[in-house]
C-alpha positions in Angstrom: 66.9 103.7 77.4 68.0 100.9 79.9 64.9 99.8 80.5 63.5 100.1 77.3 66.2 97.5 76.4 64.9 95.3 79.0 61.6 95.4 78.1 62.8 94.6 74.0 65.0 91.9 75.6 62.7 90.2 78.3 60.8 87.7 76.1 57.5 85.4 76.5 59.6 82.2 76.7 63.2 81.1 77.2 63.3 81.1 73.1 62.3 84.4 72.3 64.4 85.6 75.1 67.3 84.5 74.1 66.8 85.8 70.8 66.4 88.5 72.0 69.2 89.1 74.6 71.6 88.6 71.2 70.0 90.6 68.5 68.6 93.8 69.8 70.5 96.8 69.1 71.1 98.6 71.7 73.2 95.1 73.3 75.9 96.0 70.5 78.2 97.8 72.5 78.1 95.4 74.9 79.1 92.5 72.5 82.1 95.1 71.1 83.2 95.7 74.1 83.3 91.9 75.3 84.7 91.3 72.1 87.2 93.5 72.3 88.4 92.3 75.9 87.7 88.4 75.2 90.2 88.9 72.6 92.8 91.0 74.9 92.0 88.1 77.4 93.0 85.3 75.2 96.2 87.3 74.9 96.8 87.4 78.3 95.9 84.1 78.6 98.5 82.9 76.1 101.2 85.1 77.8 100.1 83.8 81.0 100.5 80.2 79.9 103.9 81.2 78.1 105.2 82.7 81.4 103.7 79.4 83.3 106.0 77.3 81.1 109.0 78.6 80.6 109.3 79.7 84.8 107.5 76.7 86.3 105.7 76.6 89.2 107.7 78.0 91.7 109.2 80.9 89.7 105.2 81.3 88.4 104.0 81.1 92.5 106.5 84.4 92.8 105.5 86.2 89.8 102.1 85.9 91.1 102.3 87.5 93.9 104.6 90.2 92.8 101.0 90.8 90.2 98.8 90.5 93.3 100.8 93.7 94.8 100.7 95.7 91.7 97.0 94.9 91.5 96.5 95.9 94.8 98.7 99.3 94.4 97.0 100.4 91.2 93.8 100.1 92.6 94.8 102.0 96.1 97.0 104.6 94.0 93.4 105.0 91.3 91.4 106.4 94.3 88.5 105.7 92.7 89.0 108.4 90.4 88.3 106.4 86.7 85.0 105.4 87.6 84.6 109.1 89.0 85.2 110.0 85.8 82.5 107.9 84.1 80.0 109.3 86.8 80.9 113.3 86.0 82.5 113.2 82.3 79.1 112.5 80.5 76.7 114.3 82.3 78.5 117.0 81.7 79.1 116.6 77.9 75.8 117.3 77.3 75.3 120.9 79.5 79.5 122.2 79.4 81.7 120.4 77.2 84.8 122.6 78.6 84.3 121.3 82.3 83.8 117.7 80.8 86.8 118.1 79.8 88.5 119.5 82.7 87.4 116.9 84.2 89.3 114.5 82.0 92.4 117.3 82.8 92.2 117.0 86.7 91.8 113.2 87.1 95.2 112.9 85.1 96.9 115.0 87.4 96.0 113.8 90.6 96.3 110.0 89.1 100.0 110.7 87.8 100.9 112.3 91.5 99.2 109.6 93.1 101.2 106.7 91.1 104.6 108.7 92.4 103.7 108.5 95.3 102.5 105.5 95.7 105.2 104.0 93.6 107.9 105.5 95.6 106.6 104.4 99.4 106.4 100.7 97.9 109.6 100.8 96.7 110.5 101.9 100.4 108.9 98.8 101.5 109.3 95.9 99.7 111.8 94.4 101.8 109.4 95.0 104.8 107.2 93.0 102.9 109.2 90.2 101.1 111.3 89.2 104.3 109.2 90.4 107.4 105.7 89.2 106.3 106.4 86.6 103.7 109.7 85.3 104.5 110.9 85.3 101.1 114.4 87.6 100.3 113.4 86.4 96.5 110.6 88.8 96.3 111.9 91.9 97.5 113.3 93.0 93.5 110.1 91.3 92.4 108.2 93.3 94.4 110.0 97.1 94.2 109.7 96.3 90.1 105.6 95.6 91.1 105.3 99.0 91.9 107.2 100.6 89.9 104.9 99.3 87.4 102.0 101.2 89.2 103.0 104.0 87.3 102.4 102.7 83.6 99.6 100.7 84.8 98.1 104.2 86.1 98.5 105.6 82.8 96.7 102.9 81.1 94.0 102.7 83.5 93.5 106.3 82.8 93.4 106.1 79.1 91.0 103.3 79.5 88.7 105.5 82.0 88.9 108.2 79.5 87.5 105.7 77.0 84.4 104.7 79.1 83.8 108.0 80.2 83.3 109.1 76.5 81.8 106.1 75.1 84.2 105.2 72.9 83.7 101.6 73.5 84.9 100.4 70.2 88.1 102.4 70.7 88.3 100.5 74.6 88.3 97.0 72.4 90.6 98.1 69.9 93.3 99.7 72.3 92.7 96.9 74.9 93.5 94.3 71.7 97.2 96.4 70.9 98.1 96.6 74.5 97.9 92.2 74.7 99.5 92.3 71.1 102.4 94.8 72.4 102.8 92.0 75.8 102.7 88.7 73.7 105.5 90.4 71.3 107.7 91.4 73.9 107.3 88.2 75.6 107.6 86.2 72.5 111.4 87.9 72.3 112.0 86.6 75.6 111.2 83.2 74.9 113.1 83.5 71.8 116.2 85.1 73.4 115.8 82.6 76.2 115.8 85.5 78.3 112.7 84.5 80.3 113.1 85.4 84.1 110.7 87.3 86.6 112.6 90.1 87.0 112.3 90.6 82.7 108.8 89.6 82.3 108.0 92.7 85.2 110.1 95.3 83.2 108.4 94.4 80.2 105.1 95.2 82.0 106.4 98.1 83.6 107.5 99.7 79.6 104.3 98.0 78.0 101.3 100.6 79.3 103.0 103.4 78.7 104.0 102.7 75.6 99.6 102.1 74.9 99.0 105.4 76.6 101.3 107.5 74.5 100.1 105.2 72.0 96.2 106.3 73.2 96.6 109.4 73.5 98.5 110.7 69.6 95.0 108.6 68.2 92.8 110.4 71.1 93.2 113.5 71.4 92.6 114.3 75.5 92.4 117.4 77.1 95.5 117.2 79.4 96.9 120.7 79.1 94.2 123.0 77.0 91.3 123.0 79.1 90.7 125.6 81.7 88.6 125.5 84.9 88.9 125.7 89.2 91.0 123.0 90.0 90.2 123.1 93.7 86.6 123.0 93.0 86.6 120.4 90.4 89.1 117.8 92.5 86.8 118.4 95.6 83.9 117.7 93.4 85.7 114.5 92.2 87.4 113.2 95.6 83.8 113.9 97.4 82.3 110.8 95.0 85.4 108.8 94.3 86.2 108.4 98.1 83.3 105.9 97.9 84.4 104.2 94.5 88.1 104.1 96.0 86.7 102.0 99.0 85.0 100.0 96.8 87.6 99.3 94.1 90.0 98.7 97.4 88.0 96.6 99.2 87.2 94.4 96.1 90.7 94.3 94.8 91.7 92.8 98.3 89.2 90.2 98.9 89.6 89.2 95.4 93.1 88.7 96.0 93.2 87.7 99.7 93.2 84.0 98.7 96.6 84.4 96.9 98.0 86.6 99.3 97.2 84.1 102.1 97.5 80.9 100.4 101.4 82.5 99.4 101.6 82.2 103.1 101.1 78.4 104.0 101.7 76.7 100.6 104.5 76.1 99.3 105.0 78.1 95.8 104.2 74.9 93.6 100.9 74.7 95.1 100.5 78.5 94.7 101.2 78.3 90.6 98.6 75.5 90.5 95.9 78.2 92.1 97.2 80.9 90.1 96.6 79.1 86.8 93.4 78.4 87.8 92.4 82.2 89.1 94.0 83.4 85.7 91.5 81.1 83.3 88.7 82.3 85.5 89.7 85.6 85.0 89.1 85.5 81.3 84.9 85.2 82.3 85.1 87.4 84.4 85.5 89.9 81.5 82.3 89.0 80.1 80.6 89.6 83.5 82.8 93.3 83.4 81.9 94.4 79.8 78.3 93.8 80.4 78.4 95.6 83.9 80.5 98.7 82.0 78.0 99.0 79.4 74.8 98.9 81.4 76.2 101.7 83.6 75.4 104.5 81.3 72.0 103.0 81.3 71.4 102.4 84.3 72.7 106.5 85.7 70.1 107.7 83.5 67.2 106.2 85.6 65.4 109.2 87.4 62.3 107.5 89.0 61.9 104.9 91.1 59.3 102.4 88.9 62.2 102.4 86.4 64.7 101.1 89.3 62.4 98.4 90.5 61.5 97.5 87.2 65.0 96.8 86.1 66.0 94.8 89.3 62.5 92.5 88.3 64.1 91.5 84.9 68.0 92.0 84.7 68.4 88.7 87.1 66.1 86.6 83.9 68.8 87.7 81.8 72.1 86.8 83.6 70.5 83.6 84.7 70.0 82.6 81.5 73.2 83.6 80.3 74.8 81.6 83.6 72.9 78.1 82.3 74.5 78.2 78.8 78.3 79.1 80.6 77.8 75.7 82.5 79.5 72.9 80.1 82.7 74.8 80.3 82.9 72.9 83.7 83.3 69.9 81.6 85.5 70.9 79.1 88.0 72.8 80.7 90.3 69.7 81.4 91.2 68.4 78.4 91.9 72.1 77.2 94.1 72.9 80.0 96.5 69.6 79.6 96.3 70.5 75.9 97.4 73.9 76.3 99.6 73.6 79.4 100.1 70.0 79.9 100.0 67.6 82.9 102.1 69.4 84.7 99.3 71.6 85.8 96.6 69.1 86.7 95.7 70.3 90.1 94.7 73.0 88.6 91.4 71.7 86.6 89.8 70.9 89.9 90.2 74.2 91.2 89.0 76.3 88.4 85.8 73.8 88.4 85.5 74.6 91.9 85.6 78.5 91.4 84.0 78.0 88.5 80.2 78.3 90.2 81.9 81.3 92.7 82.1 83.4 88.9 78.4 82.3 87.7 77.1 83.3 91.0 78.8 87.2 90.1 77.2 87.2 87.0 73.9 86.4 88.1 74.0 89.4 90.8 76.5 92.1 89.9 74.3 93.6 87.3 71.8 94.4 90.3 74.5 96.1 92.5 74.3 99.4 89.7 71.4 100.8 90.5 73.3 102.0 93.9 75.0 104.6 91.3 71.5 105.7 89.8 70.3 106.3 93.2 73.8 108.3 94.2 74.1 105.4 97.3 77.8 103.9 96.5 78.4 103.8 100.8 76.1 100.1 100.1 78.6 99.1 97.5 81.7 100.1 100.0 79.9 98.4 102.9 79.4 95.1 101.0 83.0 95.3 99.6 84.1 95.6 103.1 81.8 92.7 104.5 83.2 90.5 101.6 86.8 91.3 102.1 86.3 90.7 105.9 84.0 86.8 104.5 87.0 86.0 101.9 89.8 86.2 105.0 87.7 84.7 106.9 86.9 81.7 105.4 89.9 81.4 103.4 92.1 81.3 107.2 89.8 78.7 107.7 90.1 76.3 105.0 93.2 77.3 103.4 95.2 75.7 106.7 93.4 72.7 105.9 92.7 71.8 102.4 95.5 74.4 100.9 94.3 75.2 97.4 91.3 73.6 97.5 90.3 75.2 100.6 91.2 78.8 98.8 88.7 77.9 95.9 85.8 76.8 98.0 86.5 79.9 100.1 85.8 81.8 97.0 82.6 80.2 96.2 81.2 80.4 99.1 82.2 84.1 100.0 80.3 84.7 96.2 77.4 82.9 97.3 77.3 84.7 100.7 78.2 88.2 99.5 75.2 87.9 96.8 72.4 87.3 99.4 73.6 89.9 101.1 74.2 92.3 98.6 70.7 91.7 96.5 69.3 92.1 99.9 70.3 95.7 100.8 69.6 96.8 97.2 66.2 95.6 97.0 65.8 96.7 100.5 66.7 100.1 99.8 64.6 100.8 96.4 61.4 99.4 98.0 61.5 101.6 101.1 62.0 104.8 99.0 58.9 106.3 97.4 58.4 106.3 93.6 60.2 109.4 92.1 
């Protein structure tokens, strides 16, 4: 099927190409998904602006840091296990229903241990880490209500999982869509109650996902209780591949946060808003990079020969390059939009989103390639280019950020991107042209 829809899409010219790329049918979920998020996005992005305001700079420097630790936790307390999930779920639904559903059953299990855990160590900690490593005594309630949070933002990231791994991408959109309507609401009240602090805007994102996952789940049936199976046998089956996706969600989360954590560190917390705003418009493109990567994935696990795998590594990089060209006036657009939206005060940040700007078109361009390392059952290449990123983005970022502070943090990023991309496309196209055809 995947490469099928390459062929369909790969045109002649530039024209038919892009005809192509946005009416075939088999893109649809693809634009539904996107859809979906871009809209979820936009809500974040209003609540993010609507936080920005009302706490300023400093108080927004603070919340974003306690954000970068829950980030961090929810993706050390997931263990890989969602995208696990996606891997065993529907290759199963095909051959045993019942054990694609105990599947469902045993990730939710060891997820919801793992979030107590998890939650309950940090709270241990978060003086260690306010005080000791950041010098900070106004983080440590910030930063014990961060991971507390881990636990509703385990239960959503389950629900979510649950989602892909069935293909019920329309029901991802829709649910993703209620869970930013649920956050602006509740954030609206605290504007309106002028009750808008840190420590409020966390609880209300600790209640929020597990109010969307009860909410999921009454609308979603999912086999938590009813279905039967070996749990040993099933969670070894599921910890033997997610130990790879864990190191790679870990590694990823990290270097994709390392510039906040380190810039936190030698800027002073105006200067740290400015980069967060910046990082937080970015992040709404990179959903469009994600959405396309989520729904290839299917496509791209059913390969079984090797001419399909080279074949598809030959034209996906036509598509996303394409794609990349018609995302560059946003560079030129984007600084009128953010004084519009959150006025002058934020100026330092336009420079820094344009800046980063290139880092996200380089991910677009090259993370598409990176999934054939799942078709081929080799996710160690994906952990060992997470790690040599994470080990690039401190690197560079120690560098510069001492230096040119925020600016330093966003040319760190685009060059670790542009690094991490040669080297990445490198060991995949190494790899599939050493193997014989299948």
């Amino acid at each position: 099927m995947g490469i099928n829809w390459l062929e369909s899409v790969i045109g002649q010219d530039l024209r038919s190409t892009l005809r192509n790329i946005f009416t075939h049918k088999v893109t649809t979920n693809t634009f539904i998904l996107s859809g979906g998020r871009f809209i979820a996005s936009a809500l974040g992005l209003l609540i993010g602006l609507l936080v920005a305001r009302m706490l300023k700079p400093a108080d927004f420097g603070v919340f974003s840091i306690a954000m970068a630790v829950f980030e961090i936790a929810v993706v050390f307390t997931e263990i890989g296990i969602g995208i696990s999930l996606v891997r065993f779920v529907p290759m199963y639904s095909v051959k045993d229903a019942g054990l694609a559903d105990y599947y469902l059953k045993v990730g939710f299990w060891c997820l919801l241990v793992s979030a107590f855990l998890v939650a309950g160590l940090g709270i241990i900690l978060s003086p260690t880490i306010a005080i000791r490593i950041y010098h900070k005594p106004q983080l440590v309630n910030p930063i014990r209500l961060a991971f507390v949070a881990v636990i509703g933002g385990i239960l959503w990231s389950y629900l979510l999982s649950s989602f892909h791994a069935r293909e019920f991408f329309s029901r991802y959109a829709v649910f993703s869509v209620i869970i930013g309507l649920l956050k602006l609401g509740v954030i609206g009240i605290l504007v309106y109650l002028a009750a808008m602090t840190v420590v409020n805007v966390l609880i209300a994102y600790i209640l929020i996902p597990v109010v969307g996952f009860i909410l999921g789940i009454i609308f979603t049936p999912t086999p938590l209780f009813k279905a039967r199976g070996k749990f040993k046998q099933t969670a070894r089956s599921l910890f033997k591949f997610s130990k790879w996706i864990f190191l790679i969600d870990f590694f990823l989360m990290l270097s994709s946060r390392v510039d906040l954590l380190i810039l936190g560190y030698f800027v002073k917390d105006e200067v740290l808003g400015y980069y967060s705003m910046a990082y937080m418009i970015i992040s709404v493109f990179t959903i469009l990079t994600s959405s396309f990567v989520n729904v290839l994935l299917p496509y791209v696990c059913k390969f079984d020969n090797m001419t399909q795998i080279r074949e598809y590594v030959r034209k996906i990089p036509k598509i996303t390059f394409t794609c990349a060209l018609l995302l560059l006036p946003v560079i030129f657009i984007i600084g009128p939009v953010i004084h519009l939206v959150v006025g002058a005060e934020y100026t330092p940040s336009i420079l820094i989103f344009q800046i980063m700007f290139f880092g996200f078109l380089v991910t677009f361009i090259v993370d598409p390639i990176y999934l054939v390392a799942y078709s081929v059952n080799k996710p160690r290449i994906l952990s060992l280019l997470c790690i040599i990123r994470l080990l690039l983005s401190a690197g560079i970022n120690l560098l510069l950020i001492p230096v040119y502070g925020a600016l330093g943090a966003a040319a760190a990023s685009v060059t670790t991107n542009f690094l991490v991309g040669i080297i990445g496309v490198s060991l995949i196209y190494n790899y599939i042209y050493k193997q014989p055809s299948m």
